[in-house]
C-alpha positions as CSV (number, residue, x, y, z in Angstrom):
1,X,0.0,0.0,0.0
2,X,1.3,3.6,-1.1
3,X,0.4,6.8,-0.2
4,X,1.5,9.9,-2.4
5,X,0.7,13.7,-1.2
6,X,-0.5,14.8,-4.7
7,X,-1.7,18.8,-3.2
8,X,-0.4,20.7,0.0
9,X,1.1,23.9,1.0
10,X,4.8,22.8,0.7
11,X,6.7,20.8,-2.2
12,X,8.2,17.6,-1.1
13,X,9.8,16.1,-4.7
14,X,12.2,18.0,-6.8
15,X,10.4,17.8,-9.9
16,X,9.9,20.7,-12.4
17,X,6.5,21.8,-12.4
18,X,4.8,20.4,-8.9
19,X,2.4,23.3,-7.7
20,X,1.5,23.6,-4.0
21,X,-1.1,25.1,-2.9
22,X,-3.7,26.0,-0.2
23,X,-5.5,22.8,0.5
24,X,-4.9,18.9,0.9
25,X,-5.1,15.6,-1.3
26,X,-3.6,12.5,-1.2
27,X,-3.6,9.2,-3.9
28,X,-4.1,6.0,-2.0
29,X,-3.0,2.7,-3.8
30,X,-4.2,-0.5,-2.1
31,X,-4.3,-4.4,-3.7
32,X,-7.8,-3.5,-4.4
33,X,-8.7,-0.2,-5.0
34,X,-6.9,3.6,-5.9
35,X,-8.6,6.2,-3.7
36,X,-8.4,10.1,-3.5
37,X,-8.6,11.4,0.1
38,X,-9.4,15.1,-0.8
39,X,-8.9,17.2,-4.1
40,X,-7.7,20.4,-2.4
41,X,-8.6,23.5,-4.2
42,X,-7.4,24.1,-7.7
43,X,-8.4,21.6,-10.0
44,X,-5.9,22.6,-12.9
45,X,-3.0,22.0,-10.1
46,X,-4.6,19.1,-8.6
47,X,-4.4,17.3,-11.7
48,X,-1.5,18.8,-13.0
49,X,0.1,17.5,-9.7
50,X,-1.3,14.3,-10.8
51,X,0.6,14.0,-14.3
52,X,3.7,14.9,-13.1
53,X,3.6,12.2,-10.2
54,X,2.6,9.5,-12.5
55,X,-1.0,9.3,-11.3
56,X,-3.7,8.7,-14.1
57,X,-7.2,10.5,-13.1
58,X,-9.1,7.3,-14.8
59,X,-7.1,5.0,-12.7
60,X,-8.8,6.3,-9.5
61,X,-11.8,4.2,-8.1
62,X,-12.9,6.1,-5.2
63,X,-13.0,9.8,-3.6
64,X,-13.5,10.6,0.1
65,X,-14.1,13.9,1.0
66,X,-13.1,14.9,4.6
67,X,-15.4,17.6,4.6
68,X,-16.9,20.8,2.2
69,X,-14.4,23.4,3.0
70,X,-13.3,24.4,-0.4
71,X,-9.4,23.7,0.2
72,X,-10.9,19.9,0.5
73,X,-13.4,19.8,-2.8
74,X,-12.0,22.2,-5.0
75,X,-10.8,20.3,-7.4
76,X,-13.4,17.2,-7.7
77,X,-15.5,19.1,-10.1
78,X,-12.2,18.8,-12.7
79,X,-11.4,15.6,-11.6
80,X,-15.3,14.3,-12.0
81,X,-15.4,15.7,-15.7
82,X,-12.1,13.2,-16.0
83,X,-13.4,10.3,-14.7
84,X,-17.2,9.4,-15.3
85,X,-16.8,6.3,-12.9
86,X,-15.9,7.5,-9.6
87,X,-17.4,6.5,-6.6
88,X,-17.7,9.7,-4.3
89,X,-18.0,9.8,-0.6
90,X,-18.8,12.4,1.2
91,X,-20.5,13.3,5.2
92,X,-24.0,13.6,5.4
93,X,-23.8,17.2,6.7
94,X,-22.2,18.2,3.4
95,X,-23.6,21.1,1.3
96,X,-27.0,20.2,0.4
97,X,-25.9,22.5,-3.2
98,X,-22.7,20.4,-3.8
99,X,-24.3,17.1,-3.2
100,X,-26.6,17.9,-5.8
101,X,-24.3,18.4,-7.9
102,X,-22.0,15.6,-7.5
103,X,-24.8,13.5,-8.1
104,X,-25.1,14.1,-11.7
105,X,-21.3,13.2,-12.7
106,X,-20.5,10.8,-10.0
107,X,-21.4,7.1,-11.0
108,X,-21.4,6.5,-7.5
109,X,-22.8,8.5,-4.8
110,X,-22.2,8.0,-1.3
111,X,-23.5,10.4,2.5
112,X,-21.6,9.1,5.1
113,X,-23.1,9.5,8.5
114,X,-21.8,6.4,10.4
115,X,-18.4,4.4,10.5
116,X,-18.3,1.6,8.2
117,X,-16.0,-0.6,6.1
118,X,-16.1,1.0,3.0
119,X,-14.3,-1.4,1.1
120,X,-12.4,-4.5,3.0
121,X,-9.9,-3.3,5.3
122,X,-10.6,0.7,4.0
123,X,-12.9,2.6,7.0
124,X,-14.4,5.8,7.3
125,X,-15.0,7.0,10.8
126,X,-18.0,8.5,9.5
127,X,-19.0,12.1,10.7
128,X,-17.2,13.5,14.0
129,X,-18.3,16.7,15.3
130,X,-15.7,19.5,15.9
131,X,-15.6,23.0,16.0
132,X,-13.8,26.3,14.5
133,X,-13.8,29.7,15.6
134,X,-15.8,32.1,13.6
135,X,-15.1,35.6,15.1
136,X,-16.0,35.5,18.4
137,X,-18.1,32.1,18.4
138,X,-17.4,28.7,17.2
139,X,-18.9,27.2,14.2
140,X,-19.9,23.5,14.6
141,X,-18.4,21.4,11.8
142,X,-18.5,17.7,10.8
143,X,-16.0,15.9,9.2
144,X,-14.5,11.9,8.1
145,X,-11.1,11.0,8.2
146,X,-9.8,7.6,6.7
147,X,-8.7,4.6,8.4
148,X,-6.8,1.6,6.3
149,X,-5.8,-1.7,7.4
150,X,-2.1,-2.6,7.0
151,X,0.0,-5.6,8.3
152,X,2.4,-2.7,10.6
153,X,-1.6,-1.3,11.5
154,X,-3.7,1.2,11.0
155,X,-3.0,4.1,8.9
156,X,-5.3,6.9,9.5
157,X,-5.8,9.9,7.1
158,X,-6.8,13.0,7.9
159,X,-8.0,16.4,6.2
160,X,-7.7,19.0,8.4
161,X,-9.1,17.3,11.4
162,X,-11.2,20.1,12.5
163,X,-13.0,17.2,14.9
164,X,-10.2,16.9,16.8
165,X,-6.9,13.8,16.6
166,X,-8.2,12.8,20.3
167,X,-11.1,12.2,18.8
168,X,-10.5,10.7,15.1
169,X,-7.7,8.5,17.0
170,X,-10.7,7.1,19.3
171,X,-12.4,6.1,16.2
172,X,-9.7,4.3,15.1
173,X,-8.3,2.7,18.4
174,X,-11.6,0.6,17.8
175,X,-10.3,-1.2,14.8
176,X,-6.9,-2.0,16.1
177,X,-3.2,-0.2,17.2
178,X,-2.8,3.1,15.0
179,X,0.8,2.6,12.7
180,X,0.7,5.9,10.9
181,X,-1.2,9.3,11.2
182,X,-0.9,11.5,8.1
183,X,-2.7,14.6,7.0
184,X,-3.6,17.8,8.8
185,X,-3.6,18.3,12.7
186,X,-5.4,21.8,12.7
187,X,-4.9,23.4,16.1
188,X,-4.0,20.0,17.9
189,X,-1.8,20.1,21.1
190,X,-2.1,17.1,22.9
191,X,1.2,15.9,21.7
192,X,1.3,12.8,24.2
193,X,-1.8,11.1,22.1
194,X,1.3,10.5,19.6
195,X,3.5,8.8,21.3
196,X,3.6,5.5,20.7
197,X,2.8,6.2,16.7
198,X,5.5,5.4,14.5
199,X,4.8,7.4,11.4
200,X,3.4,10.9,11.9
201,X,3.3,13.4,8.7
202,X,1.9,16.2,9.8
203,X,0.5,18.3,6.9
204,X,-1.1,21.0,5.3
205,X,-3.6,23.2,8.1
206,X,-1.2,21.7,11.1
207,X,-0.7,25.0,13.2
208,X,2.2,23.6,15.3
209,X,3.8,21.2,13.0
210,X,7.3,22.8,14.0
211,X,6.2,21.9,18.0
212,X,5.2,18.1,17.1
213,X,8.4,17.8,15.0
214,X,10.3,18.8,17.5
215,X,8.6,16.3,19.8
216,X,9.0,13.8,17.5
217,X,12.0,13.9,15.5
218,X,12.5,9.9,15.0
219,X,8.9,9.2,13.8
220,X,8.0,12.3,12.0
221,X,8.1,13.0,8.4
222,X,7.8,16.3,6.3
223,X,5.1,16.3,3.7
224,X,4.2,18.2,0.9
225,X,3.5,17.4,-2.9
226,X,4.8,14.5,-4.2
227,X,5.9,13.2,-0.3
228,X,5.6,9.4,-1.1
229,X,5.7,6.7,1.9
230,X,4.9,2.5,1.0
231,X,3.6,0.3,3.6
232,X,5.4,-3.3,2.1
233,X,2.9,-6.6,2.8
């Protein structure tokens, strides 16, 4: 099983022409399935991103979107014009408006409310609650993060994990010992939770990624576009 950071803030690869960018996706090759966690924002770079890294559009199965901020969903309008057989996950609590409208290019459509086995050995933890601030208040917000099965354990995927690693890691903890955690932490401080996880890769919409770095210097990774880690069977 590989996983390849295909759109973040930072470039990870040396090659000519990789865009980063505001947002997060990642391309998720198992023995039975390719997925897309997130399409971050810019379609034209998302795909672009895509080429360069060796990734064919039609050769993905499945999408899972974390949730409907726009630096998560950007790009799957370009990618759904691409690729008329995509299976599309997204929350329940997902823009009523975009739902719509995934619905008439995906071949596929999936809300995701609950945890489930998507495929064997692929998980959603369906919809945790979190929260952001909004000016002076906080803004309730729902949101899935991916959990796959590995021989080393579970490698969970996040997006920006607005409902909280204590929480998405609780989900998981369910299923088995979390192996890897990659994918954004948001505002996340409770650095002891990663202790005993041997692969973290802290990404895009991690506010103290220099802090768990720092923490964490044997087990922790850089990411960025074109950051590439394979999980040998």
């Amino acid at each position: 099983m590989k996983i390849t950071i295909i759109y973040d803030n930072k470039i990870a690869k040396d090659i000519n022409g990789l865009k980063g960018g505001w947002g997060f996706s990642c391309f998720i090759q198992t023995k039975e399935k390719n997925i897309l966690f997130d399409t971050g924002w810019d379609g034209d770079i998302l795909i672009s991103n895509m080429k360069l890294l060796g990734i064919n559009p039609e050769d993905i199965d499945l999408v899972v979107i974390s949730h409907d901020h726009w630096d998560h969903c950007g790009g799957l309008a370009r990618l759904l014009n691409l690729n008329k057989n995509l299976e599309v996950y997204v929350p329940k609590s997902f823009s009523k408006h975009l739902k719509k409208e995934i619905k008439k290019r995906a071949n596929i459509f999936c809300e995701v409310q609950q945890s489930k086995e998507i495929y064997p050995e692929i998980y959603t933890t369906g919809e945790i609650e979190g929260s952001l601030p909004t000016g002076k208040i906080r803004t309730s917000i729902k949101e899935q993060s991916l959990i796959i099965s590995t021989v080393k354990g579970l490698i969970v995927v996040t997006g920006c994990a607005h409902s909280g690693i204590s929480n998405i890691l609780n989900s998981a903890d369910k299923l088995g010992k979390v192996y890897a955690l990659i994918g954004g932490f948001h505002d996340f401080e409770g650095y002891n939770l990663l202790k005993d996880i041997s692969l973290i890769v802290p990404t895009h919409c991690t506010v103290n990624k220099k802090k768990i770095m720092s923490l964490f210097p044997n087990n922790c990774l850089k990411g960025g576009v074109g950051f590439q880690v394979d999980f040998q069977d």
